[in-house]
C-alpha positions as semicolon CSV with decimal commas, in nm:
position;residue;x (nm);y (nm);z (nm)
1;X;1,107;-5,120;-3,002
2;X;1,120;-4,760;-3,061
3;X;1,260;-4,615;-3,406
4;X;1,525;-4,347;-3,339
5;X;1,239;-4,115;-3,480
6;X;0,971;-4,242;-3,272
7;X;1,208;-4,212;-2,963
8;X;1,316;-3,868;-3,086
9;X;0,973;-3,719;-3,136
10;X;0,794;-3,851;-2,763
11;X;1,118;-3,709;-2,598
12;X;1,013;-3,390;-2,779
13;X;0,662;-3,430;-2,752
14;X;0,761;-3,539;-2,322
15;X;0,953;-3,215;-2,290
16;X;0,695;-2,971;-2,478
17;X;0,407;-3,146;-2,189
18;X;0,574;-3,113;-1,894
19;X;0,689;-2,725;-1,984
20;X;0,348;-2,638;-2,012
21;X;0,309;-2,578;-1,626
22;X;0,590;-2,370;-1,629
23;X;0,618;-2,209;-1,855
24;X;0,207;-2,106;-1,807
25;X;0,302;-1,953;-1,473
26;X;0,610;-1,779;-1,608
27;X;0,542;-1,629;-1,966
28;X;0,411;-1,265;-1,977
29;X;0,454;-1,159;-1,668
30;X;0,576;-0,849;-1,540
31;X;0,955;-0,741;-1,573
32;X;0,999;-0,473;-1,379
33;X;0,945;-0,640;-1,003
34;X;1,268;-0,535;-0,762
35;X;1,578;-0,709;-0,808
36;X;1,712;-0,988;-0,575
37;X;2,038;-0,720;-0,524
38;X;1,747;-0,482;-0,381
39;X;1,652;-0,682;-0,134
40;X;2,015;-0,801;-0,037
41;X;2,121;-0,408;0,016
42;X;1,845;-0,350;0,237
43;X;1,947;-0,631;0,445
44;X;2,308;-0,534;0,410
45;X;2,150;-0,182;0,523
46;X;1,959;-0,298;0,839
47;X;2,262;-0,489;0,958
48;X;2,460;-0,202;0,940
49;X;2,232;0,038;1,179
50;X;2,157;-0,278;1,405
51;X;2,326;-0,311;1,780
52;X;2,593;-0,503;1,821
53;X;2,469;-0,853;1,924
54;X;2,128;-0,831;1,766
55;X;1,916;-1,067;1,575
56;X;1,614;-0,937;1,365
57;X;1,312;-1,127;1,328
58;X;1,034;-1,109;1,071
59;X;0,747;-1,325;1,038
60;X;0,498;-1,315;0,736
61;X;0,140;-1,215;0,815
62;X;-0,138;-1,412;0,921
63;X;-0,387;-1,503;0,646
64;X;-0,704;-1,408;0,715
65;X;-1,087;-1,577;0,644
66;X;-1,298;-1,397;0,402
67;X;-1,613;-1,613;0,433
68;X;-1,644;-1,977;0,556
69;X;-1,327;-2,150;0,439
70;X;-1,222;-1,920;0,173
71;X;-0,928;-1,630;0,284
72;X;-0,871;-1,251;0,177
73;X;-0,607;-1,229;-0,098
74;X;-0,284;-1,227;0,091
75;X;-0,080;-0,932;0,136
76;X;0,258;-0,959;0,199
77;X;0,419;-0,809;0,531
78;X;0,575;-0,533;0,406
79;X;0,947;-0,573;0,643
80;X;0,943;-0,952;0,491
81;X;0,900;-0,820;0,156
82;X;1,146;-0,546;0,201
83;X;1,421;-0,736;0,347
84;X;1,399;-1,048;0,145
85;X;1,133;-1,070;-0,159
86;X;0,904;-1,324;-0,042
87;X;0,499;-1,249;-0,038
88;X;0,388;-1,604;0,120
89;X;0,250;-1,652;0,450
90;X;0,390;-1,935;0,690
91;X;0,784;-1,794;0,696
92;X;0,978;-1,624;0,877
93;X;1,346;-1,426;0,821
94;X;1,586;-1,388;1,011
95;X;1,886;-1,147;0,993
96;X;2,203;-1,132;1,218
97;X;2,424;-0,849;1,301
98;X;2,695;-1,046;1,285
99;X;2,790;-1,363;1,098
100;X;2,669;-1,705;1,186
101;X;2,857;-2,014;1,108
102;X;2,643;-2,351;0,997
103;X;2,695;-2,690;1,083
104;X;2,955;-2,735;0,751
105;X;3,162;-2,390;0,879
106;X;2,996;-2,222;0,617
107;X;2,902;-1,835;0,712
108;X;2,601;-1,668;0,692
109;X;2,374;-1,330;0,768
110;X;2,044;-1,425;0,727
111;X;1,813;-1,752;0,702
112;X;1,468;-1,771;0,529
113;X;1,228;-2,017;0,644
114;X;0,964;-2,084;0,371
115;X;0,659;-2,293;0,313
116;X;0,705;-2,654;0,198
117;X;0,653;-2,700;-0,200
118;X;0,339;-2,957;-0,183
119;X;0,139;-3,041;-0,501
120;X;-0,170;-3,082;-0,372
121;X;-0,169;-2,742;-0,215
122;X;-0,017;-2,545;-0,505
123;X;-0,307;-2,727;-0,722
124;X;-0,567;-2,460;-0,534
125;X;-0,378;-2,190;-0,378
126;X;-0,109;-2,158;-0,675
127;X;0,294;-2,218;-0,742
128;X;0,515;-2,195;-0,410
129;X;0,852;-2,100;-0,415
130;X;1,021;-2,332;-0,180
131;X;1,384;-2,373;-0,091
132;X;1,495;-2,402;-0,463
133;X;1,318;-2,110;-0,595
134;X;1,409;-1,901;-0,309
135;X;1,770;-1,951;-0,341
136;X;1,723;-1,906;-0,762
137;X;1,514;-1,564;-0,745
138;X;1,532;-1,415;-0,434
139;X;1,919;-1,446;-0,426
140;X;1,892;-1,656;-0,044
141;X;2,158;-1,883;-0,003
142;X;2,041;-2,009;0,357
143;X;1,673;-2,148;0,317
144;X;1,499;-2,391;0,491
145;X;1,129;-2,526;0,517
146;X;0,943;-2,457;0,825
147;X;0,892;-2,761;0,910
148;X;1,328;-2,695;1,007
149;X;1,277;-2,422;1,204
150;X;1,222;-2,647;1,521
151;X;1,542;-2,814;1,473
152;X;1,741;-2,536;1,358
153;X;2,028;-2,418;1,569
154;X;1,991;-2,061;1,645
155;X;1,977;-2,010;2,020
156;X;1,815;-1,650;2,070
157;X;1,870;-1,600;2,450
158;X;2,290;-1,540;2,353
159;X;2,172;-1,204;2,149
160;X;2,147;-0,867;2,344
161;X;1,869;-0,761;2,137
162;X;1,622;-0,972;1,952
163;X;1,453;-0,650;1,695
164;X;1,102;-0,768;1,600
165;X;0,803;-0,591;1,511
166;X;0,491;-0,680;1,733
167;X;0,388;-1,037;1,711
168;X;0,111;-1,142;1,502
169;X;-0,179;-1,195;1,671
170;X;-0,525;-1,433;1,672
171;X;-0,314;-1,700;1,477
172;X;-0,506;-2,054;1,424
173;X;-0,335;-2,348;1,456
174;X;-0,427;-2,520;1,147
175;X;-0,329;-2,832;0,998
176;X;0,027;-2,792;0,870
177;X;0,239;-2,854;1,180
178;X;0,505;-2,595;1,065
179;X;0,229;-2,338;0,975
180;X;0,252;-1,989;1,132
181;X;0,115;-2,094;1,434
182;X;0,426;-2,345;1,474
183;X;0,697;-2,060;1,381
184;X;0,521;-1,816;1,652
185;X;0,525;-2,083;1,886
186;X;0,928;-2,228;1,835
187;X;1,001;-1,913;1,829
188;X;0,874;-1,824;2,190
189;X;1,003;-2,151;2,360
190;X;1,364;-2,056;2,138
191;X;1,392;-1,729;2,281
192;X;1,303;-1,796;2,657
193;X;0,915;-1,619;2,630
194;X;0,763;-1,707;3,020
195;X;0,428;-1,776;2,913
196;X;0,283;-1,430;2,751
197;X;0,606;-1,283;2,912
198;X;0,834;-1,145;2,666
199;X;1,205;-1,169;2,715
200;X;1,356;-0,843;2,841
201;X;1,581;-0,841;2,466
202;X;1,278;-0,781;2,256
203;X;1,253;-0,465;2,123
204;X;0,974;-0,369;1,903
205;X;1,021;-0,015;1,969
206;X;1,377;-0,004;1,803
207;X;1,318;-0,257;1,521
208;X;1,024;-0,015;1,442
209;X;1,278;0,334;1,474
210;X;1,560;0,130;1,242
211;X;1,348;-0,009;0,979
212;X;1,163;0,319;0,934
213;X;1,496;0,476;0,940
214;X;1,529;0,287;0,607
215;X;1,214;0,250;0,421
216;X;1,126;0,652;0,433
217;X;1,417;0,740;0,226
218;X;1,326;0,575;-0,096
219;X;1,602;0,431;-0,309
220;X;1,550;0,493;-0,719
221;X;1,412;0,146;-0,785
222;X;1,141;0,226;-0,498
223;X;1,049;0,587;-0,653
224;X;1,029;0,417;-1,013
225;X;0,730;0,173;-0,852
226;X;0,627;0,492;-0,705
227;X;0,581;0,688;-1,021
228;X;0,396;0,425;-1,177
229;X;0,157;0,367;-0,901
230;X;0,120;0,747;-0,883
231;X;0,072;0,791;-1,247
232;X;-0,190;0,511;-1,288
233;X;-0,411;0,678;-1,001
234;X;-0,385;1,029;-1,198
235;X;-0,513;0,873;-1,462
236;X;-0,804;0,702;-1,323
237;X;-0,873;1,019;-1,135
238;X;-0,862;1,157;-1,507
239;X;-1,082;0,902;-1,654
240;X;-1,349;0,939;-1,369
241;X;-1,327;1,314;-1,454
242;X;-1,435;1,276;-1,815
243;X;-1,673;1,030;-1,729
244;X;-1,820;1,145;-1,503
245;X;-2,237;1,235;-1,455
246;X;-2,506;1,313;-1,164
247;X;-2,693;0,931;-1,265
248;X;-2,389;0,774;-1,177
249;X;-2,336;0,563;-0,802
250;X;-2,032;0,598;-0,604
251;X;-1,973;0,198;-0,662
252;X;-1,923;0,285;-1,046
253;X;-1,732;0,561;-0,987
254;X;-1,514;0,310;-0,797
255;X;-1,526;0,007;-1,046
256;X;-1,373;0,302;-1,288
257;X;-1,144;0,365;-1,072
258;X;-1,036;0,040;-1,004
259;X;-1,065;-0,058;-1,374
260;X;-0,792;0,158;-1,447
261;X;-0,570;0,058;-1,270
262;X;-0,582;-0,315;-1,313
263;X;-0,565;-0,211;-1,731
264;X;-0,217;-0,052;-1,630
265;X;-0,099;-0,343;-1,445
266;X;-0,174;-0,228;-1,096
267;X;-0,237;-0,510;-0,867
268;X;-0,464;-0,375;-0,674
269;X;-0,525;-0,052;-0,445
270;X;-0,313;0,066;-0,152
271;X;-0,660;0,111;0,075
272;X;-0,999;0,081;0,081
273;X;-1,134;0,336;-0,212
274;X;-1,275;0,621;-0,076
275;X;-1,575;0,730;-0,309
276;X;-1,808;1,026;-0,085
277;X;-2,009;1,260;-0,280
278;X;-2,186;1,553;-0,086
279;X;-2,228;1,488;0,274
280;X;-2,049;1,173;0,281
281;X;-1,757;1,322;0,171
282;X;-1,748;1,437;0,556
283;X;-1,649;1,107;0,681
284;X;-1,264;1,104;0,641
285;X;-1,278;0,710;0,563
286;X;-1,587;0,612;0,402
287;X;-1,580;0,313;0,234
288;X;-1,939;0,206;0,264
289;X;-1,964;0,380;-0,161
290;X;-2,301;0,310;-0,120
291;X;-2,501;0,598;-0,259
292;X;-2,658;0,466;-0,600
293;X;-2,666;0,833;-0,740
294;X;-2,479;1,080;-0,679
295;X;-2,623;1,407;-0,790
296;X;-2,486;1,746;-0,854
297;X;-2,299;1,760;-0,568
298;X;-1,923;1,745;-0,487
299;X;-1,765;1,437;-0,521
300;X;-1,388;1,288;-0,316
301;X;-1,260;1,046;-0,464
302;X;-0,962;0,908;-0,244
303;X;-0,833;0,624;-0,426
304;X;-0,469;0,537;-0,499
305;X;-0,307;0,235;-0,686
306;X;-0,093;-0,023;-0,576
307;X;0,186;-0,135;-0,805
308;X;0,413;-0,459;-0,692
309;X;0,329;-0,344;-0,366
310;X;0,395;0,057;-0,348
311;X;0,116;0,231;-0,301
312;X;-0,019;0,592;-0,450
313;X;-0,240;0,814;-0,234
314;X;-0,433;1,093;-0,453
315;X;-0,721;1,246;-0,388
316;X;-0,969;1,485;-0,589
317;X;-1,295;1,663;-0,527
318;X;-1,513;1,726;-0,835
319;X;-1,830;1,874;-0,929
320;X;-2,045;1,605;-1,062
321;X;-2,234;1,852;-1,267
322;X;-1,881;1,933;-1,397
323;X;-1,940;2,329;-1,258
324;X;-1,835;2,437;-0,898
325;X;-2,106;2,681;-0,754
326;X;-1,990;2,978;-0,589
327;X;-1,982;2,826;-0,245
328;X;-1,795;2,507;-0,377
329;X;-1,526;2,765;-0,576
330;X;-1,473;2,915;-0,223
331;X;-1,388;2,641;-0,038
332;X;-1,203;2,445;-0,275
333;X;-0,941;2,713;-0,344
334;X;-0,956;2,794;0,020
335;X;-0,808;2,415;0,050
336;X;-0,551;2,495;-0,268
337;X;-0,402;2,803;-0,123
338;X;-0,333;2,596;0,188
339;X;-0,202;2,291;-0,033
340;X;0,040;2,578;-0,202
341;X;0,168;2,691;0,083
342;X;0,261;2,382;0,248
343;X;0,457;2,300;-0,112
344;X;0,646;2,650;-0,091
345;X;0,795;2,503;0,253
346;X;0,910;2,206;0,127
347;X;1,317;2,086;0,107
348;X;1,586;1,860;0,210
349;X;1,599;1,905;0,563
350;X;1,250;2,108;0,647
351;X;1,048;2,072;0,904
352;X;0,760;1,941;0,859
353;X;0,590;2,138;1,083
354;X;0,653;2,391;0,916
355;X;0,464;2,263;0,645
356;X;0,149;2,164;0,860
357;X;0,143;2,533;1,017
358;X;0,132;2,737;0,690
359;X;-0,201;2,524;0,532
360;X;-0,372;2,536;0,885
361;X;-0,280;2,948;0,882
362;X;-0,447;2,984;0,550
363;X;-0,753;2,786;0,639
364;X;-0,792;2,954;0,959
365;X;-0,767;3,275;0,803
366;X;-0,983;3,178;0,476
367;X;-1,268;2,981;0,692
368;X;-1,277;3,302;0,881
369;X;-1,345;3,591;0,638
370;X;-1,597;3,344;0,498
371;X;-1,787;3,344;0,818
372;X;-1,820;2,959;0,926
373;X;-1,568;2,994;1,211
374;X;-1,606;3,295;1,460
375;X;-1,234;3,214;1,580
376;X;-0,908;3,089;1,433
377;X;-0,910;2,837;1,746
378;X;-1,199;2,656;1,578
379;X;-1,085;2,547;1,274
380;X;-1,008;2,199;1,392
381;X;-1,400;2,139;1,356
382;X;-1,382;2,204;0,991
383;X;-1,002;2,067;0,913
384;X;-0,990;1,806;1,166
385;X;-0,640;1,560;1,067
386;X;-0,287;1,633;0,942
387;X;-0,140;1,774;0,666
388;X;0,083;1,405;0,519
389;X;0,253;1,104;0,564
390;X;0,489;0,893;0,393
391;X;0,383;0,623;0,097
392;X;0,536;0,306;0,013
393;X;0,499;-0,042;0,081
394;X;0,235;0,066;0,323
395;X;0,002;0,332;0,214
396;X;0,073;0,576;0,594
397;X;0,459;0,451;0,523
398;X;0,693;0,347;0,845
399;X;0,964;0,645;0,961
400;X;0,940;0,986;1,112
401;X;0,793;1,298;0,949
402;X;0,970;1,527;1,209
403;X;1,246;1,653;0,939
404;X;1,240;1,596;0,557
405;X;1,491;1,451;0,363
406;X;1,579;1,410;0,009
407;X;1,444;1,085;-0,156
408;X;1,123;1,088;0,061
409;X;0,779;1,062;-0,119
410;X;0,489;1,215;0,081
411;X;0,175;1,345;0,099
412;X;0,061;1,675;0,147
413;X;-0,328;1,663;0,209
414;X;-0,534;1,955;0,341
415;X;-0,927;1,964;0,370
416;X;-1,177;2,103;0,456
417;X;-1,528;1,906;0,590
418;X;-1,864;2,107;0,625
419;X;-2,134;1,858;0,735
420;X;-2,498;1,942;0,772
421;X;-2,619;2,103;1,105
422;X;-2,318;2,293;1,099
423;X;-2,279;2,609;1,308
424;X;-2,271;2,836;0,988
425;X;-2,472;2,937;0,672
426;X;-2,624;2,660;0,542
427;X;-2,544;2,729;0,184
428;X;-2,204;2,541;0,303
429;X;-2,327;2,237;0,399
430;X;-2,246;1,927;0,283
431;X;-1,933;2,077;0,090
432;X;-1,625;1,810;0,139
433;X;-1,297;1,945;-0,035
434;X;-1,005;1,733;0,009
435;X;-0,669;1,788;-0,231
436;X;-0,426;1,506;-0,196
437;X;-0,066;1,507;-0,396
438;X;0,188;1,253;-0,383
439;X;0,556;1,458;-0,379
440;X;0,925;1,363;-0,427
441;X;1,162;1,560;-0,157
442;X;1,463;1,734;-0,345
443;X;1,755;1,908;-0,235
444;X;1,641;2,249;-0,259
445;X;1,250;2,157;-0,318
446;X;1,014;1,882;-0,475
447;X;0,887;1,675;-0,690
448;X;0,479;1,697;-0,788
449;X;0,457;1,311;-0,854
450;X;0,069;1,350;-0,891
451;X;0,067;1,652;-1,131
452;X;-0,090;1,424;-1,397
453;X;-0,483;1,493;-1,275
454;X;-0,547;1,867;-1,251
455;X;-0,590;2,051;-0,943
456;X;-0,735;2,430;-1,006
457;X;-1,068;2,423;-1,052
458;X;-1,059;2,533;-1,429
459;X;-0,822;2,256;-1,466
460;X;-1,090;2,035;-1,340
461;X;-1,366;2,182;-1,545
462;X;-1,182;2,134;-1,869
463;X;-1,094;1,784;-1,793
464;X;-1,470;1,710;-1,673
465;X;-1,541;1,817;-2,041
466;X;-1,353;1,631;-2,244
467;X;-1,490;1,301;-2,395
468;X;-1,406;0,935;-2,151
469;X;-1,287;0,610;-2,375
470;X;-1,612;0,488;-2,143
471;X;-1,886;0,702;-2,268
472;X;-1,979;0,446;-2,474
473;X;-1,937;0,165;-2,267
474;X;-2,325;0,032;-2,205
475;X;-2,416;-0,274;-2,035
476;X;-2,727;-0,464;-2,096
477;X;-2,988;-0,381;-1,811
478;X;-3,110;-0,661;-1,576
479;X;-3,359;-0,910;-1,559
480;X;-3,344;-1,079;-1,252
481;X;-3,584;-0,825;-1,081
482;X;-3,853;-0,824;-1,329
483;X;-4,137;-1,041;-1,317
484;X;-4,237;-1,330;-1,581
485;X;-4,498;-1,525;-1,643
486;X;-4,487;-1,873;-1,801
């Protein structure tokens, strides 16, 4: 037998071992994710615009194959994150105007259906939640496993309106039986789909109106994400700025980029990075960063963080010689004029219209005098999208731009595109300028969120040359393409 000491020290030694999972997933990690009472008000808040008689439903996203039998890192669906703090696929929420009563008379609002905790699975895909840690973190009381979704009681055909975004589409059918696939599918025979036929009670349309209702007015726990995310992009904008040289490729430029923000804590980025110099700085959304050098000429650099899923949007055009010729001078402060003007309209309850006609007015007017357009009605050619959006959870954010409002963080973004074979001088060729700024609506103005990376041109030149914490960074060249003999 045991000695008390013996016994004492394996039931320490027993505890200390089977912590060690844990307490590896759960030590350092961040802090600042949004509370369980976040995600309960915004549920509280969507049941109080939703009909009378309504049901929302929210399924996660689809993953997606990367190559073979391995998947794209999973991102979230934004609503299901929103509404209820959960980021894994297979589930689906569910939210009711009005209170439902369970088999025990017990009532409830909502019911989250997650994926099944299974060892084996969480051994190579990582730690699930399940019913447990759902109720424990994310503050659900009603959670169930998919698997209980068929059997559940909920019969949708009673509700007036059944609010859901559009379904998700191309879903396999893989081998968990109460997989996405099997929610989609339950879900249709629940709530009287006719083959492909939709019931006449769901309405994308106003689950789209009511949810952007609520996400484009950001609450303070939002903007605080926000202002991180922001702040980490102006600072790898920064970085890049001081680093930057003509022997350089875009795909550095990007790994710098992208280097930053993982060293603040950023997850990853809000949208593909956008890295163009010269004449690919003409295609709004390149992505291919292929050039390997870059040259003297301009270089955009759209690239924004994403922080526990918020997402930055800043943009900056720099010379990669770290001077802006005449020509470049011209049309970048043609595009900042245009950028300040669209500020100066700015305010609780503005139109943003407004906004978008004064920077088109001053490029007109500015692309004009300089002689590449003959007539004001042409300057679509040369500035050819719109002025902002909204940023969040999605990087073009849900809700209407129409009228601003106080708490709303957008994006003001003018630009101008020259490409080669142009009808105008070709000394502007191949000149790109976009100036993107992330900004806070206030009651009588805004916020600059993005004021961190400079914006006049002699705010660029001075950060271009001051010294990078990567100057010195050199990597040993390679190998692999050089012949050897043995």
């Amino acid at each position: 037998m045991l000695t008390t000491k013996i016994r004492a020290a394996v039931l320490v030694t027993f505890l200390h071992l089977t912590s060690l999972p844990f307490f590896a997933q759960t030590a350092f990690l961040p802090v600042d994710y949004l509370d369980k009472s976040f995600h309960a008000g915004r549920r509280d808040a969507l049941r109080a615009v939703m009909p009378d008689s309504s049901v929302a439903v929210i399924f996660a996203y689809p993953t997606r194959t990367f190559s073979n039998d391995v998947e794209y890192i999973y991102h979230a669906n934004p609503d299901l994150y929103y509404f209820s703090g959960y980021k894994e696929p297979h589930s689906l929420l569910l939210i009711f105007k009005d209170p439902q009563t369970d088999a025990d008379g017990k009532s409830y609002t909502s019911v989250l259906f997650v994926q099944k905790r299974n060892p084996q699975a969480e051994q190579w895909t990582g730690k699930r939640l399940g019913i447990e840690g759902a109720r424990e973190k994310l503050g659900m009381e009603q959670v169930y496993n998919g698997s209980d979704f068929k059997n559940f009681t909920v019969d949708f055909t009673r509700f007036k309106k059944i609010l859901c975004d559009r379904l998700p589409a191309d879903v396999p059918n893989g081998y968990d039986p109460a997989d996405l696939f099997d929610l989609l599918d339950q879900f249709k025979l629940k709530a009287g789909f006719t083959g492909t036929k939709a019931p006449a009670s769901l309405d994308s349309r106003l689950f789209t109106e009511l949810t952007g209702k609520l996400r484009r007015i950001k609450t303070p726990e939002e903007t605080l994400l926000l202002r991180k995310a922001v702040e980490i992009s102006c600072q790898a904008h920064n970085e890049v700025m001081k680093a930057i040289h003509p022997d350089m490729s875009e795909l550095e430029i990007q790994g710098l980029q992208e280097f930053v923000h993982k060293k603040h804590g950023a997850e990853g980025v809000g949208y593909g990075s956008i890295i163009g110099s010269g004449e690919n700085g003409c295609v709004l959304h390149y992505m291919e960063n292929s050039k390997t050098k870059i040259g003297g000429s301009l270089l955009l650099m759209d690239v924004g963080a994403e922080y526990h899923g918020y997402t930055a949007d800043v943009t900056r055009t720099i010379p990669a010689d770290g001077k802006f010729s005449a020509e470049e001078k011209a049309i970048y402060d043609l595009v900042y004029n245009a950028q300040e003007a669209a500020f100066k309209t700015l305010r609780n309850g503005s139109k943003f219209a407004d906004a978008s006609k004064a920077a088109r007015e001053i490029i007109a007017d500015g692309l004009l005098k300089l002689g590449i357009i003959t007539d004001k009605n042409e300057v679509g050619k040369y500035y050819p999208h719109g002025l902002g959006h909204h940023i969040g959870l999605d990087v073009h954010d849900r809700g209407s731009m129409e009228t601003l409002l106080k708490d709303m963080i957008i994006t003001i973004e003018p630009g101008i595109y020259i490409p080669a074979d142009s009808k105008c001088d070709k000394k502007w060729w191949g000149i790109a300028v976009r100036i993107e700024d992330d900004l806070l609506i206030t009651e009588n103005g805004y916020e600059l969120l993005s004021g961190f990376a400079p914006r006049k041109t002699e705010d660029i030149e001075r950060m271009i040359s001051q010294k990078s914490a990567l100057d010195d960074f050199k990597l040993a060249p390679l190998e692999s393409g050089k012949k050897k003999s043995f």
